[in-house]
Each structure stands twice: as structure tokens, then as C-alpha cells.
C-alpha positions as MATLAB code, in Angstrom:
seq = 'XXXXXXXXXXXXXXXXXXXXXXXXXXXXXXXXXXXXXXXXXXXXXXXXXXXXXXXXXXXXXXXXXXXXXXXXXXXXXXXXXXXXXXXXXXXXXXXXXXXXXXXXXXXXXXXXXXXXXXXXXXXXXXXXXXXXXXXXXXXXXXXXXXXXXXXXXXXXXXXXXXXXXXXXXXXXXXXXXXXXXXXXXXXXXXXXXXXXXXXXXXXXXXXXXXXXXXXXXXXXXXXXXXXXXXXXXXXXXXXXXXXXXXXXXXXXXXXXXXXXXXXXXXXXXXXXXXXXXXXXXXXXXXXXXXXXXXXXXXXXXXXXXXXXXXXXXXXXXXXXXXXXXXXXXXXXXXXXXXXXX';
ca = [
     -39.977   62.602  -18.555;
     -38.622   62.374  -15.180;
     -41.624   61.334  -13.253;
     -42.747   58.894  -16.251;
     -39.578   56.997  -15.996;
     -39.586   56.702  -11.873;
     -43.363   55.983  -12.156;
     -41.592   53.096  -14.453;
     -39.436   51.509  -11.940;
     -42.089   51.663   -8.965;
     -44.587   49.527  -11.392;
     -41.404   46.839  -12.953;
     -40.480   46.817   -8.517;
     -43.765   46.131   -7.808;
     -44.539   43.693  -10.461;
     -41.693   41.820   -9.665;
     -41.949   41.836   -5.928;
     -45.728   39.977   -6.484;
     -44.649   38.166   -9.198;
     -41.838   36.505   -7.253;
     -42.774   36.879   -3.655;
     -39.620   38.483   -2.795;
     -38.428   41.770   -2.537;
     -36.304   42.598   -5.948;
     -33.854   45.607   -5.678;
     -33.820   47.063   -9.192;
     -31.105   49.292   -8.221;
     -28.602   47.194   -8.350;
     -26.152   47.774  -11.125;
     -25.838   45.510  -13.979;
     -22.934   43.614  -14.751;
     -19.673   45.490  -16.113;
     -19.660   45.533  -20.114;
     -15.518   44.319  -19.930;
     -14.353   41.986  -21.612;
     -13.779   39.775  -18.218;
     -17.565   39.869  -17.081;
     -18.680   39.442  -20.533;
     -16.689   36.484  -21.365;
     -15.216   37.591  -24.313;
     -11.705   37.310  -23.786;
      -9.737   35.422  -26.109;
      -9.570   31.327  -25.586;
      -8.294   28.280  -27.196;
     -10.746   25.947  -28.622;
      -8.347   23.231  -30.324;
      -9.823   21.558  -33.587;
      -8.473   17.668  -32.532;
      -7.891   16.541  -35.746;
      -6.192   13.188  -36.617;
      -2.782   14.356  -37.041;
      -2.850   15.182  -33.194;
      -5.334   12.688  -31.776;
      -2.984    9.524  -33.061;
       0.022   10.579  -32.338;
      -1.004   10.965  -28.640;
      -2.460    7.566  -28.697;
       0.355    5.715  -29.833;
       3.317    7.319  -27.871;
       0.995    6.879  -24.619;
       1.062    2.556  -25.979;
       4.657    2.687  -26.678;
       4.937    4.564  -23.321;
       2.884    1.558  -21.443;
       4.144   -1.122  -23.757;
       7.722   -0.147  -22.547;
       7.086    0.547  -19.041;
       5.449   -3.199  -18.793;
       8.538   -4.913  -20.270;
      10.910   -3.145  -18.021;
       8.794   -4.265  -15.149;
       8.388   -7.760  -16.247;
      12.395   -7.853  -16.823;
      13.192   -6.372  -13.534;
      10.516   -9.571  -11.925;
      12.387  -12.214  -14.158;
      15.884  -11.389  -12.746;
      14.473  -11.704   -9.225;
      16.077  -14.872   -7.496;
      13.137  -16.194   -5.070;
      12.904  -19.799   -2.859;
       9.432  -20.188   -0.961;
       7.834  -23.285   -0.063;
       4.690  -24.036    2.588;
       5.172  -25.788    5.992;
       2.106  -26.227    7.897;
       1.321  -29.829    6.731;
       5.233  -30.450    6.515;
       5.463  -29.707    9.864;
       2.385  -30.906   11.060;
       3.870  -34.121   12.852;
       6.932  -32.042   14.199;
       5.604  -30.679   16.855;
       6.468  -27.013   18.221;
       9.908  -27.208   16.811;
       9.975  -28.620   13.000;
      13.034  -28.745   10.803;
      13.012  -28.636    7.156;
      16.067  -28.892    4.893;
      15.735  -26.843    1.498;
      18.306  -26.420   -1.132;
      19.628  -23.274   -3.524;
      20.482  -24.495   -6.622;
      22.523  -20.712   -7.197;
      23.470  -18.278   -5.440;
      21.196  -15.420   -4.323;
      23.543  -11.867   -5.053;
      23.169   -8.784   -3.273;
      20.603   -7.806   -0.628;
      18.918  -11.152    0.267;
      15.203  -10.814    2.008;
      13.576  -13.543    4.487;
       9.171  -13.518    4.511;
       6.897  -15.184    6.172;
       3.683  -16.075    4.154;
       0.006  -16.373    4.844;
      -2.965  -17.940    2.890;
      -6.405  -17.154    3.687;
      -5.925  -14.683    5.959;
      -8.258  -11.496    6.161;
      -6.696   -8.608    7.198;
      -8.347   -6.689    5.442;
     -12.075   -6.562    7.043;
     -13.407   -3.180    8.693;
     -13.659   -4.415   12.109;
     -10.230   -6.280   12.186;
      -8.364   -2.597   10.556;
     -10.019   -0.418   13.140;
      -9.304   -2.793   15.967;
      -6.497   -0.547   17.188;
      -5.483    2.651   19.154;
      -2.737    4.620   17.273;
      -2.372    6.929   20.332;
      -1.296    3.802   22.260;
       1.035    2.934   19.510;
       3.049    6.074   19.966;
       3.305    5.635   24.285;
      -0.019    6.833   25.594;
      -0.939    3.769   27.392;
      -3.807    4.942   28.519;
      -5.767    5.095   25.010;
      -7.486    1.838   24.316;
     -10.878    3.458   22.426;
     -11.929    1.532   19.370;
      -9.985   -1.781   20.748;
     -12.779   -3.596   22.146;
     -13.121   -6.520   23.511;
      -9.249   -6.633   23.351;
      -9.183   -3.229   25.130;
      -8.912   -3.880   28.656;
      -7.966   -6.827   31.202;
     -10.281   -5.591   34.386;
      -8.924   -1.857   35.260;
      -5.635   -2.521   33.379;
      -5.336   -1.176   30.065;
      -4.366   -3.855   27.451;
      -0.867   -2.916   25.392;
      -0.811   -2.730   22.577;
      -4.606   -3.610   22.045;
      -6.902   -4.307   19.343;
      -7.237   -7.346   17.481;
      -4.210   -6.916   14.962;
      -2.043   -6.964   17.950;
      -3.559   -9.963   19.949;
      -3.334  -11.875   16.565;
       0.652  -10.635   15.543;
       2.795  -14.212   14.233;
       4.737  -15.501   16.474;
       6.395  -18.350   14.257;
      10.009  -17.842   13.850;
      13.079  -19.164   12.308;
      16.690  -20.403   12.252;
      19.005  -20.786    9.163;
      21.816  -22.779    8.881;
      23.891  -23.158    5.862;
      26.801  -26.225    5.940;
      26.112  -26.028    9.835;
      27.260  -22.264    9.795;
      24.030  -19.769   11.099;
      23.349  -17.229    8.096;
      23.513  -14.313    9.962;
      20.443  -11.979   10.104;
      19.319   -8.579   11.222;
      16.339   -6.307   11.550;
      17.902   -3.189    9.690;
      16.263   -2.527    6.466;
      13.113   -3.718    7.338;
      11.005   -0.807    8.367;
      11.390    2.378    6.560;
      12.119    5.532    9.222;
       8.605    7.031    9.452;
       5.620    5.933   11.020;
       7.078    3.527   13.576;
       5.690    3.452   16.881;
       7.148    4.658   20.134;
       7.446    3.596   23.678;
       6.356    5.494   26.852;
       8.973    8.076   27.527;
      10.598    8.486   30.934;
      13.740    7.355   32.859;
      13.558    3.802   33.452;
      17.153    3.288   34.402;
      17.659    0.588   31.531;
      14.120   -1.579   32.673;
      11.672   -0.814   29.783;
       8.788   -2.420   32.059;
       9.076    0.169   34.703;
       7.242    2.760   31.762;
       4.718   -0.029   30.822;
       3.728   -0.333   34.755;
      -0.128   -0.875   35.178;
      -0.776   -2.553   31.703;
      -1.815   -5.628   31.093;
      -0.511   -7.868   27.943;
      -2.680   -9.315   25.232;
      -4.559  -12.197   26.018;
      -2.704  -14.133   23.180;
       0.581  -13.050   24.002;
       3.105  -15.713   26.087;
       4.614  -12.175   27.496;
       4.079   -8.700   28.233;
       5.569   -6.115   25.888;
       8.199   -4.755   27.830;
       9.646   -8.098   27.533;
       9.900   -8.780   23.552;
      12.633   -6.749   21.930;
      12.251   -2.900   21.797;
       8.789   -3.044   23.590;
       6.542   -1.313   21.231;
       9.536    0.038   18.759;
       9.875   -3.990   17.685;
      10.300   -4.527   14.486;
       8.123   -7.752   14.019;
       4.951   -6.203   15.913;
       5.437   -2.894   13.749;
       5.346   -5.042   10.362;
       2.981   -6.916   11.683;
       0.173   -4.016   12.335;
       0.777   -2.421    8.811;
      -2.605   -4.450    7.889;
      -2.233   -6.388    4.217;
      -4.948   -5.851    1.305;
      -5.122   -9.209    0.403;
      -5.648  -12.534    1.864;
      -2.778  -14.027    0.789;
       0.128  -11.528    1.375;
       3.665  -12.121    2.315;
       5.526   -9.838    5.042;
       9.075   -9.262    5.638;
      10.868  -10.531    8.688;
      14.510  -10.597    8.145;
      17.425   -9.659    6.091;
      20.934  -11.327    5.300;
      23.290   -9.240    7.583;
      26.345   -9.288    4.767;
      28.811   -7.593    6.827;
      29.285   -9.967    9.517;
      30.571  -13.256    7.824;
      32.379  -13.208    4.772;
      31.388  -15.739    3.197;
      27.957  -14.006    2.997;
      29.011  -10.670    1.819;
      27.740  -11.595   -1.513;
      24.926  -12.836   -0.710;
      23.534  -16.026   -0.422;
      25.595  -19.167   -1.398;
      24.130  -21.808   -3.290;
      23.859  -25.264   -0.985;
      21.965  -27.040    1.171;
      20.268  -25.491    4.188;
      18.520  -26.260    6.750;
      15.655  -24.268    8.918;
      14.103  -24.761   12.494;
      10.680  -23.263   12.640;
       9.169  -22.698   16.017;
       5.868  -24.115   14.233;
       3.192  -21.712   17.215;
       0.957  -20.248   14.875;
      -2.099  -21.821   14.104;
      -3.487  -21.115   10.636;
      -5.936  -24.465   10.523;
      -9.018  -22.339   12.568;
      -9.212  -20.309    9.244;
      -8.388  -22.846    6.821;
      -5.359  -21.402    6.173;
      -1.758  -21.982    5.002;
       1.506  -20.599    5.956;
       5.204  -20.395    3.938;
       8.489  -19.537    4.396;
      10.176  -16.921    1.353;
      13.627  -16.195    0.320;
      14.168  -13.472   -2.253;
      16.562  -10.820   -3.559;
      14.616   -7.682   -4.599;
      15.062   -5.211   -7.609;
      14.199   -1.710   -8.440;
      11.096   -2.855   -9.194;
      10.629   -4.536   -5.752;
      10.427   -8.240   -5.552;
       9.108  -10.867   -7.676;
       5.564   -9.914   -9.325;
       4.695   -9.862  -12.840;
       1.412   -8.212  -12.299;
       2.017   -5.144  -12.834;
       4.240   -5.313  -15.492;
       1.470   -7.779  -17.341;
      -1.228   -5.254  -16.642;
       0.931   -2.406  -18.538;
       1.749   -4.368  -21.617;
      -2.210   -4.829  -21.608;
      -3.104   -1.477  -21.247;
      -0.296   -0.607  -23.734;
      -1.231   -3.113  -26.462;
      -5.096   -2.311  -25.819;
      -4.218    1.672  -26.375;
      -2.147    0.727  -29.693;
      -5.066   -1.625  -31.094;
      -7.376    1.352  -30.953;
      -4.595    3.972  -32.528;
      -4.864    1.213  -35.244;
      -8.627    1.288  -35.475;
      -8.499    4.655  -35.474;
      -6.250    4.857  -38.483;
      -8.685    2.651  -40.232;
     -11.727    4.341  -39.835;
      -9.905    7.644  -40.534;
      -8.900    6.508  -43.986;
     -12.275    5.275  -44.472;
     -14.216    8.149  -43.483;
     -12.173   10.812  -42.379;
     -12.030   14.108  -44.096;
      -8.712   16.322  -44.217;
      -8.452   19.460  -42.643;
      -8.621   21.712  -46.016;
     -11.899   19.847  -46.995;
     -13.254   20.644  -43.285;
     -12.110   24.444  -43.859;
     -14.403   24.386  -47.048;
     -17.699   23.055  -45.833;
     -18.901   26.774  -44.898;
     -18.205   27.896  -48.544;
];
């Protein structure tokens, strides 16, 4: 018996070495008869049924349904003032003055944007046309900025595209003759600024940026704009915008330096100067000038709140259709337990 059942596995080895081309070793044990390897341990195989299926449905509708007209409320209360000035200040010159009125006043935090049309930041080339390294003080770094990379032997700072094309338009308010008072804090949030060269400069930024070279379209070289590479305007500026018309933030009403501000923004007439520098006409562009307070939501946009009331009313149609084709054709769950008798 012995030698008939080893004479068996030398012929099922053999066979399947020439069956497969492969050597097959039979001796390896089979798999373990628990419960694990066997897959027999106990699961959950749910019966959805519609007494669960549409109650899901629905609260997930109501859920949307509410979140969009929370949203849509928070948009409406938004107080907002914007209007377009490249063809209002076309015969200006550099310096153009426009005189705007607030009807009521703006309460609480009060937000100042600048506004492009028909701009594309978003294209591959233009995104990648920068040198994060750079950004946060190695001056050296300047790979994936050509042709905005280098003046001669001089490394270009910052370089890349993004930062050769940063606005430069900017503005005074007046209200009743008095300057509305603005600042920068608020603007950025605390992480992912960029940094400046570190070292001992003795209070002269420029001595760290020795041995660059500025953008071609800059007036100046960066050690000589606010903060160097920590400014606020060229940080905002290089966080890239999705769409081509897009609106970025510049200012904000500094409350706690005039009181007759600290609520806000009083209703009246104003009046702003616009160093009109940028030119938008080579793209067939537009630029505007926003005012706007801002909500928990963030500021005025009924998009998303639309697209939730949507969604929400689309889910709560089909709950419906679902009840109608249930009543029509749906069985209950006794008369399902009796098919197998």
C-alpha cells in the first residue's frame, strides 16, 4: 500500500510538471480547514428593503436641501460694491480717480479685491513657472522658471512667470476727504508663506538678496517692495486662481485705528485713486475693483448653495419615484419570506 501510493505522487508530480511546464511541489500542505481560511465565518448580508432604502434617501435631500438654503442665506446677507475700471480709466492716464457711493453701511470685517477677467492662470506652463525652493530663501534655485530664470549669471528673484506677471495696480480710499484706513493683517492665513534669505543684514534686506537680479517686469528689485519675499501682495498673488475670472484679496478695513470706522464701513460717498499700471487689453481682458463684508460662508456666491438645493431636490424627486414604483410593484417583506415555500 505504501509503495502504490508514493508510486501515486511520482506519476500526479510528473504529470503535472509536463502538463504545465513548471515544476509543481505536491508537498505543499493544503489550506487549513478553519473557519478563517475557509471563509465561513459569520457575515452580514443586509436584505435593503424599502423601509431602509427611502428613509436614507430622503434625510440625505432634506440634509442637502437644508445645507443649500443656509448657504444661499449666509450669500444674501453679504454686503458687496464692485464695479470695472479699465475703460473708466482709460483716458486718465497712470493715475485715475473714480468716485463711488455706499448707499449703507458695510458692518463688521470689511474686505478690499482686486478683480480680473480673462485671465488664465490656470494653464500648465504658467502654474509650473516657479521655484518653491526660491520662495522659501534659496536664491540660488531657479529650475523650472525658464525663460524668466536668469538675467546673464544672475539668478532672477523670485522667477517664473507668475512672478514677472504679479499686479501692480493699487489703490487709495477716501471717505468725506478722511483716508479709510487699511492694513495687510488678515489677509494671508499663517502657513505656507514664503521666506526671505536668512542672515544678519543689519536692518538692509538687500544685503541677503546680493547677486540677484529682479524680474524683467518689475520697476524694482525685491529687496525694495515691502517685506522682500514675505510681501503680502506677491504671496497672494502666486497662489495661482482656477478660473479666468477670479477675484483676489488685497486689503482689509483696519477698524481699530479711526473710530469712526470701528464698525465698519459708513455709508457715503467715496472716492478712489487707482495707479491704473496694469495692462489687461494684450489679453482682452478686464479689471475691477471689490468691496465686501464676508460671512461664515465666505463672501458673496450663490453657487454653491444653488448646486445643493439641486442635488437635494434631485435626491428627493427620486425618493418620490421610488415610493411610486414601490407601491406599484413592490412586494412586502413577509410575501418575500414566502416565495421559497
Amino acid at each position: 500500500l505504501l509503495v502504490s501510493f508514493s508510486f501515486t505522487r511520482v506519476t500526479m508530480s510528473f504529470t503535472a510538471s509536463i502538463s504545465t511546464g513548471t515544476a509543481v511541489d505536491i508537498d505543499k500542505p493544503a489550506p487549513k480547514t478553519s473557519r478563517f481560511y475557509q471563509q465561513k465565518l459569520p457575515a452580514w448580508k443586509p436584505l435593503y428593503g424599502a423601509t431602509t432604502v427611502l428613509p436614507i434617501v430622503f434625510t440625505i435631500g432634506i440634509a442637502c436641501i437644508g445645507i443649500g438654503v443656509a448657504l444661499v442665506l449666509a450669500s444674501s446677507g453679504v454686503q458687496e460694491h464692485f464695479f470695472k475700471y479699465d475703460k473708466l480709466c482709460a483716458d486718465q492716464g497712470p493715475n485715475c480717480l473714480i468716485h463711488f457711493t455706499i448707499d449703507s453701511a458695510f458692518s463688521g470685517d470689511v474686505f478690499f479685491y482686486y478683480y480680473l477677467q480673462n485671465y488664465h492662470q490656470n494653464t500648465r506652463q504658467y502654474i509650473k513657472s516657479r521655484n518653491d525652493e526660491q520662495l522659501l530663501g534659496n536664491l540660488q534655485k531657479t529650475s523650472g522658471c525658464d525663460p524668466y530664470d536668469r538675467e546673464g549669471d544672475l539668478p532672477i528673484v523670485p522667477c517664473g512667470a507668475i512672478a514677472n506677471s504679479i499686479f501692480n495696480d493699487t489703490y487709495e480710499i477716501t471717505w468725506s476727504g478722511n483716508p479709510v484706513p487699511l492694513t495687510t493683517d488678515g489677509i494671508l492665513w499663517d502657513v505656507g508663506r514664503f521666506a526671505n534669505p536668512s542672515g544678519d543684514d543689519g536692518g538692509d534686506l538687500c544685503s541677503r538678496f546680493k547677486d540677484t537680479a529682479k524680474p524683467p517686469a518689475w520697476p524694482r528689485h525685491v529687496c525694495e517692495i515691502e517685506n522682500g519675499l514675505e510681501n503680502v501682495d506677491l504671496n497672494v498673488w502666486m497662489r495661482t486662481a482656477a478660473l479666468p475670472n477670479f477675484r483676489k484679496p488685497w486689503r482689509k478695513l483696519n477698524r481699530s485705528s479711526d473710530p469712526a470706522f470701528a464698525d465698519g464701513l459708513p455709508a457715503g460717498e467715496y472716492q478712489v485713486t487707482i495707479t491704473n499700471q496694469y495692462e489687461v487689453a494684450k489679453f482682452d481682458g478686464d479689471k475691477g475693483f471689490v468691496i465686501s463684508t464676508t460671512s461664515w460662508a465666505g463672501g458673496k456666491n450663490n453657487f454653491l448653495g444653488v448646486a445643493y438645493l439641486v442635488v437635494g431636490g434631485v435626491i428627493v424627486l427620486i425618493g418620490i419615484i421610488l415610493i411610486g414604483m414601490h407601491a406599484r410593484f413592490g412586494h412586502s417583506m413577509a410575501e418575500l419570506a414566502d416565495i421559497g415555500e
